[in-house]
Phi, psi and omega in degrees: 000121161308113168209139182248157163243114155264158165218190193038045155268199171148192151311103161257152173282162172274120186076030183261208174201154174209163163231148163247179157205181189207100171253143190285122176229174176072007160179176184282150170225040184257003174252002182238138220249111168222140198233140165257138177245183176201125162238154164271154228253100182102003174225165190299199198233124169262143152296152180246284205196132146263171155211139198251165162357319199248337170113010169289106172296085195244147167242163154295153176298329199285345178213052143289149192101312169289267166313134173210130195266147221187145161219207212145088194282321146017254202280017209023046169265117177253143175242174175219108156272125153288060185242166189031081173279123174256176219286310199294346179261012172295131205164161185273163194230130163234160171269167169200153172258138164255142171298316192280183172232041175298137164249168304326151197295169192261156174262034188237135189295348207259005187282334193265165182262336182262188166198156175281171145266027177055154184212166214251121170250133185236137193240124190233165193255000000 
């Protein structure tokens, strides 16, 4: 059975860091394209970050600069660095897999197949 976990969400300052991470269990995910979305309470679920198969890195405009998305196939582990976060990016953050290995990875939540149950960034000003 497939499953991600994310963890190291909580309470942040506005211009601090968090990491998240997401670890993978029941099968490899080094041959797969995985991404963080995030929604906010009344609003949809947004794309974040990919990372495709080869380490190609694509972010949103809304945290470029900020955010850097990071895997360790190793450990089937993807993080999200989190730096100088502001109050708007408070959201539940989930992870997700994709099966294929398209490039570039898609930025549409309904393309992937596994999903985390997500964990909560809270951004205080």
């Amino acid at each position: 059975q497939v499953q991600l976990v994310e963890s190291g969400g909580g309470l942040v300052q506005a211009g601090g860091s968090l990491r998240l991470s997401c670890a993978a269990s029941g099968r490899a995910f080094s041959r797969n394209n995985m991404s963080w979305f995030r929604q906010a309470p009344g609003k949809e679920r947004e794309f974040v970050a990919a990372i495709s198969w080869s380490g190609g890195a694509y972010t949103a405009d809304s945290v470029k600069g900020r955010f850097t998305i990071s895997r360790d196939s190793a450990k089937n582990t993807v993080y999200l660095r989190m730096n100088s976060p502001k109050p708007e990016d408070t959201a539940v953050y989930y992870c997700a897999a994709d099966r294929t290995a398209v490039l570039p990875p898609s930025r549409i939540s309904g393309d992937y197949d596994y999903w985390g149950q997500g964990t909560q960034v809270t951004v205080s000003s």
